[in-house]
C-alpha positions, 0 to 999 in steps of 0.5 A, spaced: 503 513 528 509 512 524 508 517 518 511 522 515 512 526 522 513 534 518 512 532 510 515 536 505 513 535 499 516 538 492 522 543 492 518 548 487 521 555 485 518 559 489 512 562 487 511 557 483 503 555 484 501 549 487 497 543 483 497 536 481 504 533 479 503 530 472 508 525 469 512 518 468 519 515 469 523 518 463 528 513 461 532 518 455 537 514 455 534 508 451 533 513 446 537 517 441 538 524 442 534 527 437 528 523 440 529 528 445 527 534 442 520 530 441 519 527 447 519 534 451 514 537 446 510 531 447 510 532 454 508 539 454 502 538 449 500 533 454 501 537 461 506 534 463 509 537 470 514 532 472 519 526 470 523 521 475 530 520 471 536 516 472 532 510 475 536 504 471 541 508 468 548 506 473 552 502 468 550 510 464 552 513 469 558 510 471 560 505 465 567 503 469 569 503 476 573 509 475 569 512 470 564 517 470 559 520 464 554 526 466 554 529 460 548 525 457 544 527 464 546 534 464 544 535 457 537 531 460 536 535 466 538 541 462 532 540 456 527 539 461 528 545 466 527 548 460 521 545 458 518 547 465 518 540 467 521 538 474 525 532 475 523 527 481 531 525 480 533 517 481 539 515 486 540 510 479 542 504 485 537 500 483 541 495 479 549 495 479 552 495 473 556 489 470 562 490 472 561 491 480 557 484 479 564 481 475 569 485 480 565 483 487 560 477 485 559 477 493 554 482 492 549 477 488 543 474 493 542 468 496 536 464 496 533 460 502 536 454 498 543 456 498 543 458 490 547 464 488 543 470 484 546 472 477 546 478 476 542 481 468 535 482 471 535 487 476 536 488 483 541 483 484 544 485 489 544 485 497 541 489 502 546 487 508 552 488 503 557 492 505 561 492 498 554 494 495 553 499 500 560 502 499 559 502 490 552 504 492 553 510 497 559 513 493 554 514 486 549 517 491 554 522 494 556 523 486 550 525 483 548 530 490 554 533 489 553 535 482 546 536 481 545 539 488 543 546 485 541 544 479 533 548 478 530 542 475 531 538 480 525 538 485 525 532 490 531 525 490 527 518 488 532 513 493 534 507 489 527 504 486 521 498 488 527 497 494 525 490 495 521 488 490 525 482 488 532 481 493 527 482 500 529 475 501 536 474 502 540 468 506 547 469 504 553 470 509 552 477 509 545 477 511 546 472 517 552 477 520 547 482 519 541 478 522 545 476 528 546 484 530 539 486 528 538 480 534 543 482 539 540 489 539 532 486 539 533 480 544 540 483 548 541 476 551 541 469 548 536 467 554 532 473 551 532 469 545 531 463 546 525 464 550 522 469 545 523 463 541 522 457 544 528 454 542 526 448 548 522 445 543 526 440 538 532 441 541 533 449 538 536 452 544 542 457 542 549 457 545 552 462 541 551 467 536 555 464 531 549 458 531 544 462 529 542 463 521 537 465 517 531 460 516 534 457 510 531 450 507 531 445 513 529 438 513 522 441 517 519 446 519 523 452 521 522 455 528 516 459 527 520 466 531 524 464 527 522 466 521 518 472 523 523 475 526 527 474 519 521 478 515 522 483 520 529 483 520 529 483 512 524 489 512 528 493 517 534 492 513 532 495 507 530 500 511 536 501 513 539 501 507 534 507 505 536 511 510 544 510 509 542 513 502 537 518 505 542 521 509 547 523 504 541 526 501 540 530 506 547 533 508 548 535 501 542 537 499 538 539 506 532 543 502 531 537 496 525 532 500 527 525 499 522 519 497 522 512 495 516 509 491 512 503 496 509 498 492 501 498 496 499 494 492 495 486 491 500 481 495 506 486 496 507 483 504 514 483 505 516 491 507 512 494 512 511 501 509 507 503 515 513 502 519 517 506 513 513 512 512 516 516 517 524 515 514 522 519 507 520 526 507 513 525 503 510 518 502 510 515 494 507 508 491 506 505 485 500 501 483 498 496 478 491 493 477 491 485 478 485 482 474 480 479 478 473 480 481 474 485 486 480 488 481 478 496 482 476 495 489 484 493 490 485 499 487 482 503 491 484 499 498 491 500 496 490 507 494 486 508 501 491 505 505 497 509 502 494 515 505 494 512 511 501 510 512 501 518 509 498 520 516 493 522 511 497 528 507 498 528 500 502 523 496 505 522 490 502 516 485 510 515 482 507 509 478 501 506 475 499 504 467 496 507 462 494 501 459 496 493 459 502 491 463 507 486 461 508 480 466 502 478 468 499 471 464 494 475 460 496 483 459 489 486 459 489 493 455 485 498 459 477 499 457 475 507 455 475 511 461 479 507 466 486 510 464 483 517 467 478 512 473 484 509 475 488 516 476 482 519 479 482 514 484 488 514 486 488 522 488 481 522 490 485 518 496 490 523 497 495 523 491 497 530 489 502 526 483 500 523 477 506 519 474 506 513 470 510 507 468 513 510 463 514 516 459 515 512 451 514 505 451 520 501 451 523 499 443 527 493 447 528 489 453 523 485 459 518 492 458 517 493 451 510 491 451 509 494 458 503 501 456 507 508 456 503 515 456 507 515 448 505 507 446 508 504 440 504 507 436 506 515 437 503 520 439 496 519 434 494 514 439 488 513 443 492 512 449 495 518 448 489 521 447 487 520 454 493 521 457 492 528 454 485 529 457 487 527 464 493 532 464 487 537 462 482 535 468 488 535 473 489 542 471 482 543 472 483 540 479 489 543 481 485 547 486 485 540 491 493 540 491 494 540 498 489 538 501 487 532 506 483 526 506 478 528 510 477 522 516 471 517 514 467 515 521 469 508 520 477 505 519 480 498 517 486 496 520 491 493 517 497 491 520 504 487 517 505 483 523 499 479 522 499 479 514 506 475 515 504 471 522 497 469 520 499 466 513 506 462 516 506 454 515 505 449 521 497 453 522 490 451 522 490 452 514 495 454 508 488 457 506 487 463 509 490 470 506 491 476 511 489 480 505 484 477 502 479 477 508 481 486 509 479 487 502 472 483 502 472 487 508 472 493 504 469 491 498 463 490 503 463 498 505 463 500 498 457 496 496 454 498 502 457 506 499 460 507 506 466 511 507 472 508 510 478 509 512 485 504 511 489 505 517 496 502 520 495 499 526 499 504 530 494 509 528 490 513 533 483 509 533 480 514 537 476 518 531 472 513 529 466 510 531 467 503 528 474 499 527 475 493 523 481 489 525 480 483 520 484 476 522 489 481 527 493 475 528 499 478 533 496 483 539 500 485 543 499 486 551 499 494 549 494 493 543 490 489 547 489 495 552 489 500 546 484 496 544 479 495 550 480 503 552 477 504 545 471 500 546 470 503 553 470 510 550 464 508 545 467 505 539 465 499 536 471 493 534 469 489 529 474 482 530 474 475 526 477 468 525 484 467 527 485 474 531 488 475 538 492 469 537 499 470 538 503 476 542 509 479 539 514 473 540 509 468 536 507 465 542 499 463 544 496 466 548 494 462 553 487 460 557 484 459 549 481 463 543 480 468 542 486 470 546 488 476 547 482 478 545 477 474 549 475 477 555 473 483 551 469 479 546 466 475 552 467 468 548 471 462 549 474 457 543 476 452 545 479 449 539 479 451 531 476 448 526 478 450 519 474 448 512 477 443 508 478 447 500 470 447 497 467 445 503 462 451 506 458 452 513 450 455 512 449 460 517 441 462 520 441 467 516 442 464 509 450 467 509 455 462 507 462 461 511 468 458 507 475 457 510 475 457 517 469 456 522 470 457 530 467 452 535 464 457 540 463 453 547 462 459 552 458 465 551 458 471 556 451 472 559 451 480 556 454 476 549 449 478 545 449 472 538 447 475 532 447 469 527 448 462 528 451 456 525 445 452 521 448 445 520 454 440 521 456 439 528 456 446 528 449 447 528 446 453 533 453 454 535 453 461 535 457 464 529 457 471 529 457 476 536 456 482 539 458 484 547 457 491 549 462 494 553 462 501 557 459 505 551 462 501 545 462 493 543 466 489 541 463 483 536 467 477 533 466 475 525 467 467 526 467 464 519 470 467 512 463 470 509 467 473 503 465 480 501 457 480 498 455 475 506 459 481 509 454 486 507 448 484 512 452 483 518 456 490 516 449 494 516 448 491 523 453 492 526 454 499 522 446 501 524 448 499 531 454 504 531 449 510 528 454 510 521 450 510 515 452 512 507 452 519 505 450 517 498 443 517 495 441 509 496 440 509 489 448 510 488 450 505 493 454 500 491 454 503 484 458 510 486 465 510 491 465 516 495 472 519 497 472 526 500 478 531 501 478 538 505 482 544 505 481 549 509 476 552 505 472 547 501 471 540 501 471 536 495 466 530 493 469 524 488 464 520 486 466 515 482 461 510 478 464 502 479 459 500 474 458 500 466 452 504 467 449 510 468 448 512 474 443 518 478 446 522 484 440 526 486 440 531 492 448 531 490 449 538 490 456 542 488 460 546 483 463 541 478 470 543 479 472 537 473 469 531 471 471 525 465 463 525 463 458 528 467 452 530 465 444 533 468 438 527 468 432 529 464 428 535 469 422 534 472 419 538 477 425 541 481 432 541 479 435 536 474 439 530 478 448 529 476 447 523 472 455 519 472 456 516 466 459 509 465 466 508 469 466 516 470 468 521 475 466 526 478 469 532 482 464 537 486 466 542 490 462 544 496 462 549 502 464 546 509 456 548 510 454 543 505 456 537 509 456 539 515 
């Protein structure tokens, strides 16, 4: 599995005790000195443990080429420390100065048109640009040299969002760069061009030179093509977090160094389980996208960073406090959800609670983006809340440390597929990879089920029952993993458009489901997705949108749960169910959406003997979230509703809660009543839950 193989996490003092990270981005040089002064006496008031410095702060720091200024940061890092606050401090490479993108335009990104990037947002620069890299890597051996031993400093921040804006680029550079990714993939050219069919339309290769990057075309491009570009372009700015991590670790062995993941919405093109083993502790940054199933995303995303972290404890480097600034509609946040949204973070592993940022901006792209100190000061709502969720992290510090305790059931997540499944030239333009995953889980927390969110490369055998939603690319080996673990007993649950295609993109051959077939035991013989607005009508009243399969051959020992209802479809099965050895594997043919998932989840969840851990009458109105330590489990409850909601026969020592209260007593003991979006933390003996 790739995480963090001996995770390390913040380079305290020693004797320091170990609790919750508390803090924000800090950005002193948007503000006089004398707000300085302010700033740190604000932040002790709220509890502020931690800041990241120096994010944007290049063209501060080195405002010409042979021009250095560390005076205004020495002054910060010195304030700070005396303060008691840490410093997570930035490499500052995020966004190169002016004078760089002057001197050496040939930095700038280039998109698949052919149009150069100009530089005055951010992130205008090239992952593959050895002139980047030069500037970039230089800054970085600067500030480790000088800070190396400064108290204050407690973990390194490379660079920031890598890829969040330049993933993407089609320069010259990236097609020199791209070819040697090739050579070192494919070795031959006939390696190549099998893996990527260039027989078709003429495409076979002569030369490395004739290869570039899928830029604009009079067609589709060649669909390996484009994969291989995703994977390239992931690995390319990996290789750059590396290049920077090595300075890092040569002149500062002792500091852990991280980067901040976007796990988040529809953030596809890094693939950070793939990233996770290159930084000393995991960090993310997340933002609620507003929707239906909005709170349940941020769970998913939370629960999925603590997969790639291999379940150790994470750092939450980013989120609001409130309303953020490039959405169509910047929402501000309701009572209770600045402290519900952190909670759930670290109910899923984060032992770091930090923000975007410390004082909200007077000028530039953010000014209207939450900070922990709004506009309005401190006499703020917003930092009255912030206040108060310093104090219940203070209150929870006990958890620090501690690990996601496993839930029996896990979903897994996998970036091939995302960025296979959702190419051009398929069945439809219509199916979203991570839609169908997060319909998957919001049936799991309506049904008050723990689970997991696990990479794909992740060890499957604890658990009693795998989701692999649209697991688009399988390759011989996962076919095999997958087919050991259903011997074994565990129940597989697959659907539409999985088992397709191996690594190259290549379909694998006998018909659908591929891969998966023989471990199904069904057979599709051709595809047959949804037009936009139309619906398929199950036997059970569950309704199908996007995507229906024919199924025209069943195994004997195929087991069919439910059945198509009308159209040319009727009676044809829709969802199935084959036991193998002391496992079964079924097969989810249609898109239910996350309410028609619900019923086949409890079946397929009966039949595996998984079943909720909550009081029925708190399913789907409470999420659950365990961690463990060596001697205490921890039970989040956290109310997803505006509603009071009652816990009986819920027991524990209320370690921290934002508005708990006892129900009304009747013979026995008086039942925990959750209030509207509260949180609950109980700490209970291993004995308790065993």
């Amino acid at each position: 599995m790739s995480s963090p193989t001996s995770p390390r996490w913040l380079r305290m003092p020693t004797g320091s005790p170990r609790g919750l990270a508390f803090g924000a981005d800090y950005n002193p040089e948007q503000w006089p000195r004398s707000v300085w002064d302010d700033d740190v006496a604000l932040m002790r008031q709220a509890g502020v443990t931690i800041v990241s410095l120096g994010i944007f702060s290049w063209a501060r720091i080195q405002p010409r080429r042979e021009e250095w200024d560390f005076a205004w940061l020495d002054e910060a890092m010195d304030l700070l420390h005396a303060n008691g606050i840490a410093v997570d401090l930035a490499t500052a490479t995020a966004s190169p100065p002016p004078w760089l993108a002057a001197e050496h335009p040939e930095i700038l990104p280039v998109t698949r048109t052919g149009e150069v990037l100009s530089p005055g947002a951010r992130q205008h620069w090239r992952p593959t640009s050895p002139v980047f890299r030069e500037h970039a890597l230089r800054l970085v051996t600067a500030l480790a040299e000088r800070y190396r031993d400064h108290p204050a400093l407690v973990a390194w921040h490379v660079s920031n969002e890598l890829g969040c804006h330049n993933v993407y680029d089609y320069s010259d550079d990236a097609a020199r760069a791209f070819r040697q990714w090739l050579r070192a993939r494919y070795t031959t050219l006939d390696g190549l061009n099998h893996a990527w069919g260039t027989a078709f339309w003429a495409q076979r290769y002569s030369e490395w030179d004739q290869i570039l990057p899928p830029r604009l075309a009079a067609s589709h491009p060649n669909p390996t093509q484009q994969l291989d570009f995703a994977r390239f372009s992931s690995d390319a700015l990996k290789d750059y977090l590396v290049a920077e991590r090595e300075i890092l670790r040569r002149i500062t062995p002792e500091v852990p160094v991280t980067t901040n993941f976007m796990v988040m919405g529809g953030t596809k093109r890094m693939d950070y389980a793939d990233w996770a083993s290159e930084v000393d502790f995991v960090s993310n940054d997340h933002y609620v996208i507003p929707g239906p199933q909005a709170r349940d995303e941020l769970s998913f995303s939370a629960n999925l960073t603590s997969g790639i972290a291999g379940g150790s404890p994470w750092f939450l480097m980013e989120h609001s406090t409130s309303a953020v600034n490039w959405q169509p509609v910047n929402l501000a946040k309701r009572a209770g959800e600045l402290a519900r949204d952190s909670l759930v973070h670290v109910a899923h592993g984060a032992d770091a609670v930090c923000y975007f940022q410390w004082r909200q901006s007077a000028a530039g792209a953010e000014k209207y983006h939450s900070a922990m100190v709004p506009h309005a000061g401190a006499d703020s709502e917003v930092f009255r809340s912030v206040t108060r969720l310093g104090g219940l992290l203070r209150d929870l510090a006990p958890i620090a440390g501690s690990a996601r305790e496993p839930a029996r059931a896990a979903i897994v997540f996998d970036w091939q597929s995302w960025w296979a499944s959702e190419q051009d030239s398929h069945p439809t333009s219509l199916l979203r990879y991570h839609r169908e995953a997060l319909d998957w889980y919001s049936a799991f927390l309506a049904e008050g089920v723990r689970v997991d969110v696990v990479p794909v490369a992740a060890e499957l055998a604890g658990y009693d029952v795998v989701i692999a939603p649209v697991l688009h690319v399988v390759t011989a080996e996962l076919r095999d993993r997958l087919a050991d673990y259903v011997q074994g007993g565990g129940h597989l649950v697959t659907t539409y458009f999985s088992g397709i295609v191996d690594e190259n993109d290549h379909a694998w051959l006998g018909g659908y489901p591929g891969a998966l077939r023989e471990l199904l035991g069904i057979r599709i013989e051709e595809f047959e997705p949804l037009l936009d607005g139309r619906q398929a009508v199950l036997d059970d009243g569950g309704i199908g949108t996007l995507w229906t399969d024919r199924i025209s051959r069943v195994e004997s020992d195929v087991e069919v749960l439910t059945r198509y209802a009308d159209g040319d479809l009727a009676g044809l099965p829709a969802v199935t169910r084959r036991v193998v050895g002391a496992g079964s594997a079924s097969y989810v043919s249609t898109r239910l959406g996350p309410d028609g998932l619900r019923g086949v989840l409890a079946r397929l969840l009966g039949a595996a003997g998984v079943a909720s851990e909550l009081p029925e009458s708190a399913r789907g109105s409470v999420e659950l979230t365990v961690r463990r330590s060596a001697d205490a489990v921890y039970w989040f409850l956290v109310n997803r509703t505006d509603e009071p909601v009652e816990l009986p026969g819920v027991l524990g020592e209320v370690l921290a809660g934002t508005g708990t209260q006892r129900g009304a007593e009747d013979s026995g003991p008086s039942p925990l009543v959750l209030g509207p979006r509260d949180v609950l933390v109980l700490s209970r003996s291993p004995e308790e839950t065993a």
